[in-house]
N, C-alpha and C positions, 0 to 999 in steps of 0.2 A: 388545510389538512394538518393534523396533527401527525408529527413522526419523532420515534423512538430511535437514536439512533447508538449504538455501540462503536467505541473507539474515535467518537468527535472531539477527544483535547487533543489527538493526531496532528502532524502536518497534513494528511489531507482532509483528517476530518472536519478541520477550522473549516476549509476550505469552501469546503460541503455544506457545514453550517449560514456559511455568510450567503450562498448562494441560495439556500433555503430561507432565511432571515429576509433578504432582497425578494423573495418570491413571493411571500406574504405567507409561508407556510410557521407554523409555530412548530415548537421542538421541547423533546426530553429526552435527557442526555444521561449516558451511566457510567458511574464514575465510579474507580474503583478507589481515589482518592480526594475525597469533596472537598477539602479544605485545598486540595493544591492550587499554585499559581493558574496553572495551565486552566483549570477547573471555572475557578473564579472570572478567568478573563472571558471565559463561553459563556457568562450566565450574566455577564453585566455589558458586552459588548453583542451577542443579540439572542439576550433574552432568553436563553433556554431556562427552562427548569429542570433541576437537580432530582436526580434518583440514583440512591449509594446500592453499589451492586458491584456482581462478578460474574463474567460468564462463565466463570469456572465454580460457581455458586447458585446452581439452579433454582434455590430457594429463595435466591436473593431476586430474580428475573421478571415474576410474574405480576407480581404489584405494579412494576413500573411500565407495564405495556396498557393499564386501564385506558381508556377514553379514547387511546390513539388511532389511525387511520392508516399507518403502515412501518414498517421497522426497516431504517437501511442497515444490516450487517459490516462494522468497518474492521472489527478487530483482529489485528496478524500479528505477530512477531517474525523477525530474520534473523534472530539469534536465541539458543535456548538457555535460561538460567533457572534452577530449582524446576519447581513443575510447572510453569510457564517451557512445555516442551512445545512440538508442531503439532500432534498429534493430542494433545490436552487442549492446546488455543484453536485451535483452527479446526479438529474438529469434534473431540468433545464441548469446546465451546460454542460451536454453529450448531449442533444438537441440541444444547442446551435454549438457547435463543429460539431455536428453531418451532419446539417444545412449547417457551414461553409462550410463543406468539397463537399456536395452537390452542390451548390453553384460554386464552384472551378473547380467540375470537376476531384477530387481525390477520389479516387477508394477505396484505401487499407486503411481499418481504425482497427486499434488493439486499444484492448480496458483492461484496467483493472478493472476489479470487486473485486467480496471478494468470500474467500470459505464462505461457510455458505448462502450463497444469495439465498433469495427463496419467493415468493411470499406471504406466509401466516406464515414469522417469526415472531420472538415476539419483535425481535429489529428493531425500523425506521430505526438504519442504513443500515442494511439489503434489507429491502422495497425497503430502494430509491435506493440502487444498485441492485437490480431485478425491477425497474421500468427505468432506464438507461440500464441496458441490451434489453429491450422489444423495446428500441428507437431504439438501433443498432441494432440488429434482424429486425425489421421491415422499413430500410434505404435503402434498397437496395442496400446497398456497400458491399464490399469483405470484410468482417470483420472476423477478429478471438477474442474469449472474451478471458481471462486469468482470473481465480477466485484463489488468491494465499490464501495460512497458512499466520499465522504470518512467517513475515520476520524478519529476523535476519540479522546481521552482523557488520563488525566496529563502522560505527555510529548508528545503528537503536535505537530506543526509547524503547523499550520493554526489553531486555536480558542488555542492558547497564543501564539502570535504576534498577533493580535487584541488579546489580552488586554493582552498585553503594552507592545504599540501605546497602546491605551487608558491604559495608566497614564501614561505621560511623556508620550503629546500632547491637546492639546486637540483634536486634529482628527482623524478616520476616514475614509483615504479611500474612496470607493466608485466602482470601475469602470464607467463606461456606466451605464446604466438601475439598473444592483441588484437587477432580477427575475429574473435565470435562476434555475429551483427547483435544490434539492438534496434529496438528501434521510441526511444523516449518521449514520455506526451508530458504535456503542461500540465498542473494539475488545475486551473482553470477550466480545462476541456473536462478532465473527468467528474470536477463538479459541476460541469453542466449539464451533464449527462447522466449522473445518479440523481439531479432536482428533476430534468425532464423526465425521467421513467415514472415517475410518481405520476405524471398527465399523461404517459403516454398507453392506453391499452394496450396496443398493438406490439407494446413491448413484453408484453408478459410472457411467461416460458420462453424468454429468448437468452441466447447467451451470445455477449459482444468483446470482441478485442476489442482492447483502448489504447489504440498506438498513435505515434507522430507518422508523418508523412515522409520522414525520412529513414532510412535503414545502412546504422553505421557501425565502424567496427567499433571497438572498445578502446584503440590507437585514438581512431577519427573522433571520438568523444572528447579523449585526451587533448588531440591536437586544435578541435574545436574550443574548450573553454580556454588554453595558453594564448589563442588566437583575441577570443576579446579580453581578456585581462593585461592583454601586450606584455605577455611575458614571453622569454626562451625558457625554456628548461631542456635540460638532459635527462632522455628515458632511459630507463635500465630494464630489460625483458631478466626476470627471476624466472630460473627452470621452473616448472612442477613441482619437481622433486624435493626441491627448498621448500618451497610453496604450502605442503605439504608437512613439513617438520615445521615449520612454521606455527600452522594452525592445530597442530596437535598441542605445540607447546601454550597456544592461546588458551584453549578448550580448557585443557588443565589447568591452568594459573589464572584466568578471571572469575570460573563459578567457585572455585574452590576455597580461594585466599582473599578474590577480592569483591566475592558474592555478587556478579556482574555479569550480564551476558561480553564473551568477547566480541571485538569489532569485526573479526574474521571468523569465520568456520568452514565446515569442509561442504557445507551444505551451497555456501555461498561462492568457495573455489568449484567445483561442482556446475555450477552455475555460469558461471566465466566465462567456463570452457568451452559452452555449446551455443548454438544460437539461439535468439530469444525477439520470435519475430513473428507479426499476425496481421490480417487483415483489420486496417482500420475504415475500409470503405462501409460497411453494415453502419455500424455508429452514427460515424460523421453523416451520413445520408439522415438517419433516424434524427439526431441529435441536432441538426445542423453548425457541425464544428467544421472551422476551417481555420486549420493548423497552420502557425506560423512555423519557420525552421526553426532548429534545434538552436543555433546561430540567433536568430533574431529572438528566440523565447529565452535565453538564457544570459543574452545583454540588457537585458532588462531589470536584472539585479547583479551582475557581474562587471557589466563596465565601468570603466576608473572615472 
């Protein structure tokens, strides 16, 4: 099977890639920067071919879906700078693709959302990915959605910045309470799962959480990765309130001065706050994942 895939120089979309590359499936990738490193390493380590484009470029879209056999949708942001907003990437850009693929005459469109997506959330990012799912729901393609946890793994941004944190500071901080649950998956699982839906029919018109088997707070995360890097640290809970003045002063001082999504926003305080948690039995049935702990998947590039 040939597949088109957006958002593959990702950390999860390598991912995706190599399990696709492993599968015998071939790929073309869109890239809104061809020459970059990330780019490069996708097209000489397995073999995509190159298509220059933007889903924020619907002109740019359609060429690159010829010959293919199905499109997985990977592209998101969690932070907005310029017009790279939620509501531009996620879902004027799932329109757009959506559109392409119509267009093309490709059938099979997998798609990645977010757990949590839900039409009357308190987070935009949320919104605009249950307003991109309502695009692909109503396309009339063979679609499967996928709504993951936080992912983890080698490179992800989230358990390696923790990590990271913990070495240079003596201090952790911890937003509010520290209980909203989560529940984290491997991104190994998720790309087994976005290569199997391409063979699976029975996946079609379905939509799956993509969670780990465990459900923890955002402390027990904390206290989890100090656990195998053997480290102590001292947590410090930040009100809200701070919290809050915080990310307003982010907001304003990295798209402005330093042309940069910030590392925080209010979309992501927001997010913290509430729990963020789904059934992963559907999948793992379908998919046959069987999740290691959060503990044992995260020692696996974390331990000293």
């Amino acid at each position: 099977m040939k597949v088109f895939i957006t958002g593959a120089t990702g950390f999860v979309g390598q991912e995706i890639l190599k399990r696709l590359h492993e599968s015998g499936h071939s790929t073309r990738i869109l890239a809104r920067h061809p020459d970059s490193a990330k780019t490069r390493e996708c097209i000489s380590r397995f073999g995509a071919e190159l298509h220059s484009g933007d889903v924020l470029d619907d002109k740019s879209l359609t060429a690159g879906l010829a010959n293919c056999d199905a499109v997985i949708h990977l592209v998101g942001i969690i932070s907005e700078v310029g017009k790279n907003t939620f509501e531009n990437v996620h879902t004027q850009g799932t329109r757009n693709i959506v559109s392409a693929a119509q267009q093309s005459g490709v059938t099979r469109f997998v798609h990645m959302s977010a757990l949590g997506t839900r039409p009357n959330a308190v987070a935009r990012y949320h919104r605009s990915k249950w307003a991109a799912e309502e695009i692909v729901r109503g396309s009339g393609l063979d679609y499967t959605i996928f709504r993951p946890s936080i992912i983890y793994g080698p490179h992800d941004a989230f358990v390696n910045l923790f990590a990271a944190m913990s070495r240079y500071s003596p201090v952790l901080p911890i937003i509010g309470s520290g209980r909203s649950k989560m529940q984290p998956v491997h991104v190994t699982d998720v790309a087994t799962c976005f290569a199997g839906a391409l063979t699976q029919p029975n996946s079609v018109r379905q939509t799956y959480d993509l969670c780990g088997g465990e459900i923890l707070s955002f402390e027990e995360v904390l206290d989890t990765i100090l656990r195998v890097t053997r480290r102590k640290r001292l947590k410090i809970h930040l009100p809200l309130a701070l919290a809050r003045i915080q990310v307003a002063v982010l907001e304003f001082i990295f798209p402005r001065l330093l042309r940069k999504a910030p590392p925080l926003n209010r979309d992501q305080l927001l997010m913290l706050c509430e729990d963020n948690v789904g059934n992963p039995g559907p999948a793992n049935a379908k998919f046959g994942i069987r999740p290691v702990s959060f503990k044992e998947g995260i020692a696996l590039y974390l331990s000293p």
